[in-house]
FIRO-405782 format. One record per atom (N, C-alpha, C): x, y, z; residue in three letters. Coordinates in pm, whole numbers, plus 50000, padded with zeros to 5 digits. Layout:
XYZALA/...
% end
This chain:
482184931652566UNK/482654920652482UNK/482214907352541UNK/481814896852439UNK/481194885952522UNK/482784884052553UNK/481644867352700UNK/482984863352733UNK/483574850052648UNK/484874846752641UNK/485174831852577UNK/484304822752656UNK/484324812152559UNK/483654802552603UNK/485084795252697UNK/484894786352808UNK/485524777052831UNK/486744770452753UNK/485894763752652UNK/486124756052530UNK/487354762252475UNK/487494772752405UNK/488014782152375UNK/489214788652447UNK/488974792152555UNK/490294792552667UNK/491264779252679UNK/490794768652694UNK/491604756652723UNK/492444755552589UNK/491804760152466UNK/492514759152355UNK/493314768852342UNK/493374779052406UNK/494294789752399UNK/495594785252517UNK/495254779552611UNK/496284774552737UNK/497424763952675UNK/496974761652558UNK/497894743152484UNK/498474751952371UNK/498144768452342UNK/499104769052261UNK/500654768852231UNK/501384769352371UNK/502444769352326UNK/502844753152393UNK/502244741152364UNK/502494730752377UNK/502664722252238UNK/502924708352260UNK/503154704252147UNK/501894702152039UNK/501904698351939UNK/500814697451853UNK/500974683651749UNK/499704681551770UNK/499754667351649UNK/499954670151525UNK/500214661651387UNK/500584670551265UNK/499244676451239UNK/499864686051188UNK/498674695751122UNK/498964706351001UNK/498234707450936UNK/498624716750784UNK/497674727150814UNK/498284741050791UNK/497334750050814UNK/497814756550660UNK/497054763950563UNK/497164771650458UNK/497644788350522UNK/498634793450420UNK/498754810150430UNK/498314809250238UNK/497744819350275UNK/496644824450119UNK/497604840350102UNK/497814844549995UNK/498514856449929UNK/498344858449813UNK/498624876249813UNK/499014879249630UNK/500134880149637UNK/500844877349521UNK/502324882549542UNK/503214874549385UNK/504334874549371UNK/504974875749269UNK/505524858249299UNK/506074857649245UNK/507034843449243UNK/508104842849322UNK/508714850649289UNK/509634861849427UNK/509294858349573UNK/508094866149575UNK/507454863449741UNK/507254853449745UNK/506664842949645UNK/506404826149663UNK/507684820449777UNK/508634821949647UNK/510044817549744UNK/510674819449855UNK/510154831649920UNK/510894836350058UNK/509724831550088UNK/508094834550117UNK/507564830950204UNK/507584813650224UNK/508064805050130UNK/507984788250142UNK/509304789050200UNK/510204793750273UNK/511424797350347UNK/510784799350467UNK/510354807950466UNK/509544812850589UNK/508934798550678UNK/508154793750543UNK/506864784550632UNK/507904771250708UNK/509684769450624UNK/509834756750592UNK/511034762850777UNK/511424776450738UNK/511944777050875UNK/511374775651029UNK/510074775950994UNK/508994778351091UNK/508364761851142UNK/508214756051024UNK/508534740751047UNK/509504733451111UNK/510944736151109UNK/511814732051194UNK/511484736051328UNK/511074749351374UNK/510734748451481UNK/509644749351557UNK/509004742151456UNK/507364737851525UNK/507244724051444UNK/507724715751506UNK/507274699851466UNK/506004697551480UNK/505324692551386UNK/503684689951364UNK/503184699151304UNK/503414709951249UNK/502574718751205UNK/503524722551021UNK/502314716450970UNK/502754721750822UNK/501974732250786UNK/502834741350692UNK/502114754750609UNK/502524751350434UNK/501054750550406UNK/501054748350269UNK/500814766150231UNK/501464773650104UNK/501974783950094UNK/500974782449939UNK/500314795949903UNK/499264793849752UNK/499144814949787UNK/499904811149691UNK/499624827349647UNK/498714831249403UNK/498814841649456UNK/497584844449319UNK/497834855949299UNK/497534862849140UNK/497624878049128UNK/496724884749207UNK/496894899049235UNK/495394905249286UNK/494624900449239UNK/493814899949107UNK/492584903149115UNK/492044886549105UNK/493034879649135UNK/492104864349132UNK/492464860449276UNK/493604865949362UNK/493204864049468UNK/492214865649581UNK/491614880749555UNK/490304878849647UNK/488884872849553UNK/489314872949424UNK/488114863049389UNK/488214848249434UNK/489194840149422UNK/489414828649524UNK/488754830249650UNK/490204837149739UNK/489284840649873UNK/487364842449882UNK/487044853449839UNK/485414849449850UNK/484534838549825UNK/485334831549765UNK/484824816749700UNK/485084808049862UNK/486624808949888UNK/486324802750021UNK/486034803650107UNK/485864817150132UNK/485094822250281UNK/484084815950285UNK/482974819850183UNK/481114818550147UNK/481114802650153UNK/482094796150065UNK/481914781250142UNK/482314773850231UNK/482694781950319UNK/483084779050451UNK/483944770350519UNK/484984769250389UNK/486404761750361UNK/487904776350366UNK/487774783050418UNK/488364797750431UNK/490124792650454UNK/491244799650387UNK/492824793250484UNK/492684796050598UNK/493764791750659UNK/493494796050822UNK/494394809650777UNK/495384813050750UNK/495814825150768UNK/495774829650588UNK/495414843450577UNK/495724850050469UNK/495744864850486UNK/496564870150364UNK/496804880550356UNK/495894892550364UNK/495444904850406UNK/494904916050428UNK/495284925350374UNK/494994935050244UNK/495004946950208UNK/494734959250323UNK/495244974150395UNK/494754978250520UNK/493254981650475UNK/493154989250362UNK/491964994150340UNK/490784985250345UNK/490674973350307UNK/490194961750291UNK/489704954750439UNK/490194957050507UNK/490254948450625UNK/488694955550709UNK/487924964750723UNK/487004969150789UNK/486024960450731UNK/486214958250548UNK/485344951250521UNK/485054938950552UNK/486274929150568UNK/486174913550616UNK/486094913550733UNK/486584923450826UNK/486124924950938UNK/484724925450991UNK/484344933650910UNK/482614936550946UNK/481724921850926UNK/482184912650828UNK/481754903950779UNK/481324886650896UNK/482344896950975UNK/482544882351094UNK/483324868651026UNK/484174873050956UNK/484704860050920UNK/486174859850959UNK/486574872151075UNK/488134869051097UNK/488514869051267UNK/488774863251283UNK/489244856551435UNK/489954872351483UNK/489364872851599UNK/489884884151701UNK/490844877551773UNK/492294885551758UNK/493064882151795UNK/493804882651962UNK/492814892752028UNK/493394894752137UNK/493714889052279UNK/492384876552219UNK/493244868752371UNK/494994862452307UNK/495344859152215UNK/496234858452188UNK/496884864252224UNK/496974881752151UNK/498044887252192UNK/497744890852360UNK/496964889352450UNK/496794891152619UNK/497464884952666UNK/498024871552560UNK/499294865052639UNK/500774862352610UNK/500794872252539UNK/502364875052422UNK/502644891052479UNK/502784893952656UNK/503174909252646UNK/504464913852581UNK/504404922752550UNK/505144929452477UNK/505364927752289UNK/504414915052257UNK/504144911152081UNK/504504928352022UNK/503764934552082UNK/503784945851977UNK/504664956851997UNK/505874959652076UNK/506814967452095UNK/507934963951977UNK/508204979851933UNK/508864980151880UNK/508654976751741UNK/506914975551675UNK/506594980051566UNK/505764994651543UNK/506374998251419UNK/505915013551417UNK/504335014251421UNK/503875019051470UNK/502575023951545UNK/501885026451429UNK/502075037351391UNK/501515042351246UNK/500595027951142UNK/502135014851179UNK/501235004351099UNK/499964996651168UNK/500104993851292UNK/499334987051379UNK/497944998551358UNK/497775006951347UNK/496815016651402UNK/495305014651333UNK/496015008751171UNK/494865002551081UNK/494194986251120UNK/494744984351173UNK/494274969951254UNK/493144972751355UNK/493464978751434UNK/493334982251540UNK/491624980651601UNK/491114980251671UNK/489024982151646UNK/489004978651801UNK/488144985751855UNK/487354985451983UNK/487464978152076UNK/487344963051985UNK/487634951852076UNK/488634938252041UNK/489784950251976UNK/490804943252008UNK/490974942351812UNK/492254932851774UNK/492834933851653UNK/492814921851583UNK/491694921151468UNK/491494912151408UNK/492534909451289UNK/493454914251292UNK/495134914051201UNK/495944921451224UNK/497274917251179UNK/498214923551224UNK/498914930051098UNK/500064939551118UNK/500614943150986UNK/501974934650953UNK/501754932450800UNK/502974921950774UNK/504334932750699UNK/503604938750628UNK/504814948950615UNK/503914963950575UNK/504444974350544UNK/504294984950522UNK/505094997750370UNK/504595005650295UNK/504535011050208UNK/504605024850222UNK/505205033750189UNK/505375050950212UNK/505445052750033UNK/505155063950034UNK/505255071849853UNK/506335079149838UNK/507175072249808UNK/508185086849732UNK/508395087649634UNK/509085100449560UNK/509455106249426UNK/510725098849373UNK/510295089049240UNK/511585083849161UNK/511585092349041UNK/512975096949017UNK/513425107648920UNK/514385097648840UNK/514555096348702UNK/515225097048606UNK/516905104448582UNK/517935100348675UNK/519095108448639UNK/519175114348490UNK/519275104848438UNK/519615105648299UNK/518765114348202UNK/518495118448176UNK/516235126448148UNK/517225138448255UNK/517515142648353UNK/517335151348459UNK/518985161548364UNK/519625150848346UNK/521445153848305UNK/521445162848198UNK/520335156448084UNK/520095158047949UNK/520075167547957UNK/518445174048018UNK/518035184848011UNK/518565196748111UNK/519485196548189UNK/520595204948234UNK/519365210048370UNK/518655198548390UNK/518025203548546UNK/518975195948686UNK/518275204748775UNK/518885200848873UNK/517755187248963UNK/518715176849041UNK/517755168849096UNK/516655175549151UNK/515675168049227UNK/515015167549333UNK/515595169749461UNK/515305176049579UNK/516285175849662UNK/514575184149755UNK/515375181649903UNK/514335182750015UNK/514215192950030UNK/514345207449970UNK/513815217649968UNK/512125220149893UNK/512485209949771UNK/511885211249662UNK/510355213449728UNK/509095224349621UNK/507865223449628UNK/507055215849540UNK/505675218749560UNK/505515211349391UNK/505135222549298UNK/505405231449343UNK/505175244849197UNK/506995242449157UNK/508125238449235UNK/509395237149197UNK/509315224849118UNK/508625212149138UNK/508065201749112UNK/507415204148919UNK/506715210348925UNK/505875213948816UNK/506825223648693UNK/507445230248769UNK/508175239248642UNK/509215227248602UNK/510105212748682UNK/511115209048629UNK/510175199548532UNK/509005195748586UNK/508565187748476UNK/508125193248327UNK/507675208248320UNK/508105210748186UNK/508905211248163UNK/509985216648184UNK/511465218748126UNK/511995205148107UNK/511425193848144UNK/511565178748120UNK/510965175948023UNK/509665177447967UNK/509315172347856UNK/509545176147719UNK/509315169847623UNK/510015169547518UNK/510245162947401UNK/509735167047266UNK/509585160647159UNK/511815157747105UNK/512025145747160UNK/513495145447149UNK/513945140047025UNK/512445132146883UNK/512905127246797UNK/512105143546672UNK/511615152946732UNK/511635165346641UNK/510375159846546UNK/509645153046546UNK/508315152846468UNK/507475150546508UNK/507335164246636UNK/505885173146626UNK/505465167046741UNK/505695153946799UNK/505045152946917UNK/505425144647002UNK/505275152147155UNK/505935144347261UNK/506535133747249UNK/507285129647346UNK/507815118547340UNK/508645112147468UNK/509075126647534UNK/508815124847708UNK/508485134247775UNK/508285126747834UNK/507345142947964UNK/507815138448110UNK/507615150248174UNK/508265152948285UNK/507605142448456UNK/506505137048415UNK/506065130948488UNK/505015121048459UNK/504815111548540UNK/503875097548490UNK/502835100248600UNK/501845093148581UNK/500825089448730UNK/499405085848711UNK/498885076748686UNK/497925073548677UNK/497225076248690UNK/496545082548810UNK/495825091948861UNK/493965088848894UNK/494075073348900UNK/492625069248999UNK/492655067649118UNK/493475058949203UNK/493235054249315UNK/493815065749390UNK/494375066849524UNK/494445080349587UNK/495905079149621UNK/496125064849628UNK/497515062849639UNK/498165052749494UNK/498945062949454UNK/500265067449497UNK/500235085649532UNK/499545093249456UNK/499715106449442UNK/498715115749475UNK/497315117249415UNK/496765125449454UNK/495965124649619UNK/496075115549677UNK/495785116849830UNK/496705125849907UNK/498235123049850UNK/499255128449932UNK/499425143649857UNK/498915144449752UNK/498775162149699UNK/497425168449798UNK/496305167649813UNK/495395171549913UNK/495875173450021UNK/496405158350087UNK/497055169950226UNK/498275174450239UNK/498605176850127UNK/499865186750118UNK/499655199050087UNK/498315203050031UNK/498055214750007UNK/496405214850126UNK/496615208650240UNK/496165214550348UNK/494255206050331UNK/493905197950261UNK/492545195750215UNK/492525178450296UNK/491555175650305UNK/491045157550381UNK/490325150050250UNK/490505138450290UNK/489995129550193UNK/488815123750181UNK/488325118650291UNK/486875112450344UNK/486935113250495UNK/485805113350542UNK/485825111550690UNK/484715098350696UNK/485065087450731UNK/483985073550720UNK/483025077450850UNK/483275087350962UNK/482465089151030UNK/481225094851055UNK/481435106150993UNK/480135113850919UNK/480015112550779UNK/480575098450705UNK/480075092150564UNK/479735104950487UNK/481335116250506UNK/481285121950385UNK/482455122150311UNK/482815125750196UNK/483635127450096UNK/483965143050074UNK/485255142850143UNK/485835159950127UNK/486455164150026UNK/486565161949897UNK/487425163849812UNK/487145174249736UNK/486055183249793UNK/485695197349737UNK/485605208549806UNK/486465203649895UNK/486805217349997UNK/488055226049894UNK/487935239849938UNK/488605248449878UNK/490135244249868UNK/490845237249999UNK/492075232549929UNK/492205219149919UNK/491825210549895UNK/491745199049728UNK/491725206049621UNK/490865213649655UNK/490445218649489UNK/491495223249433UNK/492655231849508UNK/493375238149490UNK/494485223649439UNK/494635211949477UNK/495445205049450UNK/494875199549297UNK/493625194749327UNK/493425188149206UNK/493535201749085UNK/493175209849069UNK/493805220848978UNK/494875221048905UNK/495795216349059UNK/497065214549011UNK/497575205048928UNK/496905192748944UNK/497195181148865UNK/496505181248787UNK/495025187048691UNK/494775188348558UNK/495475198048543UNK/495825209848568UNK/496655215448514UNK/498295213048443UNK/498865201648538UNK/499955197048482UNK/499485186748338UNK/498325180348350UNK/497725168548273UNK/497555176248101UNK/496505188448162UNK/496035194348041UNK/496355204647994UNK/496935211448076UNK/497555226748039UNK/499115225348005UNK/500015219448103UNK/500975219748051UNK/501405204147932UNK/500425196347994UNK/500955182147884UNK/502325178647964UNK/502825180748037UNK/504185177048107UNK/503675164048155UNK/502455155548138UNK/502035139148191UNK/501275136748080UNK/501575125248032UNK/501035121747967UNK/499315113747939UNK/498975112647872UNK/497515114747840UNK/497435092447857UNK/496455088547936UNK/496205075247872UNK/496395068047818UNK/495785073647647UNK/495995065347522UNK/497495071047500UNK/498625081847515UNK/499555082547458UNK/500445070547544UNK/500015067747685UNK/500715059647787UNK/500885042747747UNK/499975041747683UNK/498845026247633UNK/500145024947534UNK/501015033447504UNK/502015030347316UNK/503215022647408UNK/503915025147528UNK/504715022447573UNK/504085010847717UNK/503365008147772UNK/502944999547873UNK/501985005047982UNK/502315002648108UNK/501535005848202UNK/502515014748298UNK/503455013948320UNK/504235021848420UNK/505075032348297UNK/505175046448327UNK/505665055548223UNK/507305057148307UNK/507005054848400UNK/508925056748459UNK/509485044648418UNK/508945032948419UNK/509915018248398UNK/509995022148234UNK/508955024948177UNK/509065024148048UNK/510505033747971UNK/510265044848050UNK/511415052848005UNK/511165065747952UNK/509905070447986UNK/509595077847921UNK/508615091547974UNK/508955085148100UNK/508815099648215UNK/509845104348289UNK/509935113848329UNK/511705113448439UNK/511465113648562UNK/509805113448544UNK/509675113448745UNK/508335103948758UNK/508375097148805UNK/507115092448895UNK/507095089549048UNK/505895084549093UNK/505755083449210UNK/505145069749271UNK/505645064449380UNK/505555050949430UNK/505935042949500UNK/505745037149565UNK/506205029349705UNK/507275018649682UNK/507725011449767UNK/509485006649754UNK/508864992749634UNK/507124991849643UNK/507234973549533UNK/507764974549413UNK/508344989649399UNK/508884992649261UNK/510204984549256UNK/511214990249336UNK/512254988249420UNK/512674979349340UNK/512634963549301UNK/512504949749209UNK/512374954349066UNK/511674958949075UNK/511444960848908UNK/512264973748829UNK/511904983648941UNK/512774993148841UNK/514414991448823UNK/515074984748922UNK/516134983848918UNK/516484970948832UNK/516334964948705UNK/516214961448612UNK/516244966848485UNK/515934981948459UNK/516334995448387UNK/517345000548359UNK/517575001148220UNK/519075007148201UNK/519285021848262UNK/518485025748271UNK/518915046248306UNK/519395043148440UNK/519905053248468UNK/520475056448604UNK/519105061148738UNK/518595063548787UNK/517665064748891UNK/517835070349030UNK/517085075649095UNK/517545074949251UNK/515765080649279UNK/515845083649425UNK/514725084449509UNK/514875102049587UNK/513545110049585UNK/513585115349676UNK/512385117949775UNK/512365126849853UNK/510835132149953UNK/510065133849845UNK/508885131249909UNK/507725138549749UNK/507455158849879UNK/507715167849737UNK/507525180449768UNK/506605183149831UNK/506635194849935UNK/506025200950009UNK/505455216149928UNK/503805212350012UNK/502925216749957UNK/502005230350051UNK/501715241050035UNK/500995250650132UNK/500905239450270UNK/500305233850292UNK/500495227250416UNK/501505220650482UNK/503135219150382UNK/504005211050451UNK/504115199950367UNK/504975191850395UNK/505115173850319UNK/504205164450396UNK/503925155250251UNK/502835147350352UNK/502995136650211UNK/503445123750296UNK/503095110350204UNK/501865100650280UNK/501835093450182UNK/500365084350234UNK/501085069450277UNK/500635066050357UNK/501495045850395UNK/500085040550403UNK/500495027750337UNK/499515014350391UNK/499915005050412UNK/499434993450432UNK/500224983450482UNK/499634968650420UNK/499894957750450UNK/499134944250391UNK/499764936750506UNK/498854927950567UNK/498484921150709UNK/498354911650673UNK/498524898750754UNK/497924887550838UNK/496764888450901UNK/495604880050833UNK/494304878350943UNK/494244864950958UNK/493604856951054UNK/493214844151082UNK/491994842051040UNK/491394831950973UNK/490174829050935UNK/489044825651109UNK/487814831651105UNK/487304824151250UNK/486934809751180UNK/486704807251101UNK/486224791851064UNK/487564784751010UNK/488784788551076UNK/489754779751070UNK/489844767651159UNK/489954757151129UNK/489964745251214UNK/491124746051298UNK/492294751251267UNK/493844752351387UNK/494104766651394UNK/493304772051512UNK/493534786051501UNK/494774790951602UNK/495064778151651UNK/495904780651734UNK/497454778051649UNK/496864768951594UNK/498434766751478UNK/498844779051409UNK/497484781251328UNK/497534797151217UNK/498254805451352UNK/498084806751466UNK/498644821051555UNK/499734819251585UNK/500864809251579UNK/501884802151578UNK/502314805951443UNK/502004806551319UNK/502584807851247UNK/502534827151177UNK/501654834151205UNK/501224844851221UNK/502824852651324UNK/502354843651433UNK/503104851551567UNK/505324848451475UNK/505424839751419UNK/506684834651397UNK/506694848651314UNK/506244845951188UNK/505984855851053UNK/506154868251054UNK/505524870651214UNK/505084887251238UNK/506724893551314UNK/507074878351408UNK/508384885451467UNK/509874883051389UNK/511024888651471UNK/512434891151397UNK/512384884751301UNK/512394865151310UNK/513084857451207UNK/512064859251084UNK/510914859051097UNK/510524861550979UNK/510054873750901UNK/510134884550921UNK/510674898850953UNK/512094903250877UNK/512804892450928UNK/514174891750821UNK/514204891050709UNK/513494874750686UNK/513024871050566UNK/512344880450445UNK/511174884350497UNK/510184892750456UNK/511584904150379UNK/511984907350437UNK/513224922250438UNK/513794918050257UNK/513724902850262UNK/515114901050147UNK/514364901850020UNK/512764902050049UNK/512244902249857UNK/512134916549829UNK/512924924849900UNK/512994939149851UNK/511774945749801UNK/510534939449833UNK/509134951449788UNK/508594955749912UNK/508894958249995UNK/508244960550087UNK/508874970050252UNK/508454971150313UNK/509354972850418UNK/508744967450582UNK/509194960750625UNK/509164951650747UNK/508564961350829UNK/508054957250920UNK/507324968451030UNK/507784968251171UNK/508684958651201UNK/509954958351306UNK/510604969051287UNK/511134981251388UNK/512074988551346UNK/513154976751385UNK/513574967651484UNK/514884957651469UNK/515204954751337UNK/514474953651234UNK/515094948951122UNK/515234955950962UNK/513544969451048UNK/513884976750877UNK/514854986050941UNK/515454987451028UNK/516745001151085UNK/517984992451123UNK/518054983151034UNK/519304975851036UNK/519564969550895UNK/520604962150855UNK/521354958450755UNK/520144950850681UNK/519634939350735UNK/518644930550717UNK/517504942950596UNK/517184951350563UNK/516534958250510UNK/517254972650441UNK/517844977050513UNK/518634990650431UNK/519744983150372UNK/520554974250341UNK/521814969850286UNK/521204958250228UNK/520804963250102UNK/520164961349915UNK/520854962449841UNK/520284951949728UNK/521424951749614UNK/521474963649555UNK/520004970249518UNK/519694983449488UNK/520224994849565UNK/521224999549523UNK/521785013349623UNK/521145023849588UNK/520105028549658UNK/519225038949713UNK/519305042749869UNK/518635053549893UNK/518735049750020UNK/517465045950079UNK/517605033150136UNK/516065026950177UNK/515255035150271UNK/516175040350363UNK/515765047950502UNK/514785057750454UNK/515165062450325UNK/513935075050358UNK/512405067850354UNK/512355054150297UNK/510695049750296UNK/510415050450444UNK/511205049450539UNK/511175049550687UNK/510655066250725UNK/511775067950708UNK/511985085550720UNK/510745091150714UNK/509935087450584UNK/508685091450566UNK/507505088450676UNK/507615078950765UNK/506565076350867UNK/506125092350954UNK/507415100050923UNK/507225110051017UNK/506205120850929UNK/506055121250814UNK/505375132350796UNK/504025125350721UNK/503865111150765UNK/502645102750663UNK/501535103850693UNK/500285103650623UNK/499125103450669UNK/498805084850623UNK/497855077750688UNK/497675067250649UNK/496185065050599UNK/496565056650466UNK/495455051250366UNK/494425049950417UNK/492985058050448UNK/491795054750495UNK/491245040750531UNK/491315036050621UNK/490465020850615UNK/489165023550716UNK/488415016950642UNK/487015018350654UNK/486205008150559UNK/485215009950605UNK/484084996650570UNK/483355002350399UNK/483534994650319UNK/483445005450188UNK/484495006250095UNK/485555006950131UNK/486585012850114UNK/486965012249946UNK/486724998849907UNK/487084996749771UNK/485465001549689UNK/484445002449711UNK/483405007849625UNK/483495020349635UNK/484015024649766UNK/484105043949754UNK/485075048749641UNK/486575037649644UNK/487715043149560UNK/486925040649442UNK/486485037249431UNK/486335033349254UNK/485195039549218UNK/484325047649271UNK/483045053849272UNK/483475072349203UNK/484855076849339UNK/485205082349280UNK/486535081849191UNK/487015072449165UNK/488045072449089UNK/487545071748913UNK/486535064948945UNK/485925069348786UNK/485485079348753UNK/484985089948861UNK/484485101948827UNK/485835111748817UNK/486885112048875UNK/488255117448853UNK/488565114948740UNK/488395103748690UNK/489285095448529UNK/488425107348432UNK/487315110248436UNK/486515118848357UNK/487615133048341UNK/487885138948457UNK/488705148148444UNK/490225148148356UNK/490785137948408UNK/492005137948363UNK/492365137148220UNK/490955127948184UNK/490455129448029UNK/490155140847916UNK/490185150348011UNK/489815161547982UNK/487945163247918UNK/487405152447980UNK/485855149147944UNK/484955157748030UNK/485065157948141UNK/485255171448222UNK/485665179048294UNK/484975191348333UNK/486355202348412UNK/486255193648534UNK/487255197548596UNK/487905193048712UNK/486675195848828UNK/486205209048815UNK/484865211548896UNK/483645202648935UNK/482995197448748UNK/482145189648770UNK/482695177348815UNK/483875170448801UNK/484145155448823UNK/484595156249009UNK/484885167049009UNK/484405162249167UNK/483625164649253UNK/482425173749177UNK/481395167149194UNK/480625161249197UNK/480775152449075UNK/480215138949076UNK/480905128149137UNK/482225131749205UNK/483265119849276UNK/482615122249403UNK/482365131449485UNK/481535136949598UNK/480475131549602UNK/479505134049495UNK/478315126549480UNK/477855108949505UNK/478705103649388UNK/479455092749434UNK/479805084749593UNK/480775091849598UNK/481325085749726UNK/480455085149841UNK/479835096949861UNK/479215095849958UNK/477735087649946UNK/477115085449836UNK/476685072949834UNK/476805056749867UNK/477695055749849UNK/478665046649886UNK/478965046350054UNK/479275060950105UNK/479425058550238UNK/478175054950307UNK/476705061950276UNK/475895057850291UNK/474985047250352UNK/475535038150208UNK/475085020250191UNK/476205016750328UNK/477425022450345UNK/478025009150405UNK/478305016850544UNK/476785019850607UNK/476865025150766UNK/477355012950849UNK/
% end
C-alpha cells in the first residue's frame, strides 16, 4: 500500500481538534421519513461539533445515483453519501472513494460490537472504503386474516417450503365466484435475487455467482431444483400471481391485499403497518439444505475529492456510532448495525408490534447479497432472462440458460 503523503497525515492529526465553519453534504435515497431523522441527526451532530455544517439532500433511487454520477464525473462529488452493499465494488473500483483506514487506525475499537456479517461487504485488502449504516434480513409476512378465512394454520419455524407451497394453494382463491382468481397464496416479483429466489437456491443447497472465477451458478442441479419450484408455484399451481394480473391492484401484492404471504425485509415495516388486515412475521422455510435468508446492507462512503474529509469522517464516525444509531433505529425501515441499540428498546420497542428480533435472529442462518464489481449489470442480465420464465415465455431450463449465458458475460467485461 502506498505510503500517506505527509500532507495527509498532519490532516489526519487535527482531526479531533477544532474546525473553522465548514458545510460538508450527506447525499441519500430515502423517503421523507428518513429526510427528517437524518436532518436530526446532522442538527444533533452540529451541537456537538461547532463549525461543521451538514447540508442533508436525499432523492428516489433511481434519480439518486443518476445525480450522484453527474457529480462524481464533474468532480463536485458530496463529501459523504450513501452506498448500496452490492454497489460499492463498483465505486470502489472507480477510485472515487476515500479509504478509510487511517481513520479508523486511530478510533481502536470503532468497530466492536457491530455485527460482522455487515462490515464484511465493506471490507477490501487494503482496508474499508465504507462503512455499514444499517442492515436488511428477508422474512416471511403472512396475512392473518386470508390465513383465519381459509382455516390454515400460521407459518411457524418448523415450516418447509413444500409445507410453504401446499398452504399457498389452499390460500388461493376465486372469493367473488366468477371464474377467476382473485387471491393467491403468495406475491413476489421474482427479478432481482433479493427478496426470494437467492434465499430459495441456498436453501435448497445451490450458489449464486462466484465473482472469482466470473461464473454464474444458477444451473447447477440444486438451483434448478429451486427454480422448478418457483415456476412451478407461478405456472402450475397459479398460487402467485402472473404480472399483468398484479399490474390491476399495484406493485406490492401483500400491501395490496391480495396475497396472504409475501416476502421482505423490515423497509416494509412503515408501510405495511398502515393496512387494515391483521399481519405478523415469520422465518422464511427451510429447504433440503436448511434455512437460509439473504442480508444487505446500505453504507456511508466518503468522496476522495471531498474538500473536508476530515469533517465528512466526523460526521460518518458520529452517524455510524450509538447516538446516531439511535436515531437511525426510530424511522423503523431498517435495522441499526450496533448490537447496543438494535438488542435494546431503541429498535425492538415499535409502534408496530411484531417481533423485530427475528430480522436479527436471522443473521445466524444468512447468506450475504453478493458484492462485487458488476454487480448491477450481472442482476439485470440475468434477471431479464428469469422474467422470460416466470412469463411462462420460456421453460425454466432455457431461461437459465440464457441467465448463465448472460451473466457470465457480464462477469467477464468487469475482471
Amino acid at each position: 500500500m502506498k505510503l500517506l503523503k505527509a500532507t495527509t497525515l498532519a490532516l489526519l492529526l487535527t482531526t479531533s481538534c477544532a474546525f473553522a465553519d465548514t458545510e460538508i453534504t450527506y447525499q441519500f435515497w430515502g423517503s421523507p421519513q428518513e429526510v427528517g431523522v437524518w436532518n436530526s441527526v446532522a442538527r444533533a451532530f452540529e451541537t456537538e461539533h461547532p463549525g461543521i455544517k451538514v447540508k442533508i439532500e436525499a432523492s428516489d433511487w433511481d434519480s439518486y445515483w443518476e445525480k450522484l454520477k453527474v457529480k462524481v464525473a464533474g468532480g463536485t462529488p458530496p463529501d459523504v453519501f450513501a452506498m448500496d452493499a452490492p454497489l460499492y465494488k463498483d465505486w470502489q473500483s472507480r477510485g472515487v472513494l476515500l479509504n478509510l483506514k487511517p481513520y479508523l487506525d486511530k478510533e481502536p475499537g470503532i468497530l466492536d460490537g457491530v455485527y460482522p456479517l455487515t462490515l464484511k461487504a465493506y471490507e477490501t485488502p487494503d482496508g474499508f472504503y465504507g462503512l455499514p449504516r444499517d442492515f436488511q434480513t428477508i422474512v416471511l409476512y403472512y396475512n392473518k386474516d386470508m390465513f383465519d378465512a381459509a382455516g390454515v394454520a400460521y407459518p411457524n419455524d418448523g415450516w418447509t417450503w413444500e409445507d410453504f407451497r401446499t398452504a399457498a394453494k389452499k390460500l388461493t382463491k376465486d372469493k367473488d365466484g366468477d371464474g377467476k382468481t382473485d387471491q393467491w397464496g403468495f406475491w413476489e416479483a421474482g427479478y432481482d435475487m433479493e427478496p426470494f429466489w437467492g434465499a430459495l437456491v441456498w436453501s435448497f443447497g445451490g450458489e449464486v455467482v462466484n465473482p472469482e472465477t466470473h461464473k454464474t451458478l444458477i444451473s447447477s442441479p440444486q438451483a434448478m431444483a429451486a427454480f422448478q419450484f418457483m415456476s412451478d408455484m407461478w405456472l402450475k399451481d397459479k398460487s402467485m400471481p402472473s404480472e399483468q394480473q398484479l399490474r390491476q391492484y399495484g406493485a406490492d401484492g401483500f400491501f395490496a391485499g391480495i396475497s396472504a404471504m409475501g416476502v421482505s425485509g423490515h423497509w416494509s415495516v412503515p408501510e405495511y403497518s398502515q393496512v387494515a388486515f391483521k399481519w405478523d412475521i415469520a422465518p422464511l422455510p427451510k429447504g433440503p439444505a436448511g434455512r437460509v435468508t439473504s442480508a444487505n446492507s446500505a453504507g456511508f462512503v466518503i468522496a476522495k475529492d471531498s474538500k473536508h474529509p476530515n469533517e465528512a469522517w466526523e460526521f460518518v464516525k458520529y452517524a455510524f456510532g450509538e447516538k446516531g444509531q439511535t436515531e437511525l433505529a426510530k424511522i423503523g425501515l431498517a435495522i441499526p448495525v450496533r448490537k447496543s441499540i438494535a438488542e435494546r428498546p431503541a429498535y425492538l420497542d415499535q409502534s408496530t408490534k411484531i417481533d423485530h428480533s427475528l430480522y436479527i435472529k436471522a443473521l445466524d442462518y444468512a447468506h450475504l447479497k453478493p458484492v462485487f464489481k458488476g454487480y448491477e449489470e450481472w442482476s439485470g442480465a440475468v434477471g431479464d432472462a428469469l422474467h422470460m420464465a416466470w412469463t411462462g415465455e420460456m421453460k425454466i431450463t432455457d431461461a437459465l440458460a440464457e441467465a448463465v449465458a448472460n451473466g457470465d458475460e457480464v462477469l467477464a467485461r468487469s475482471k
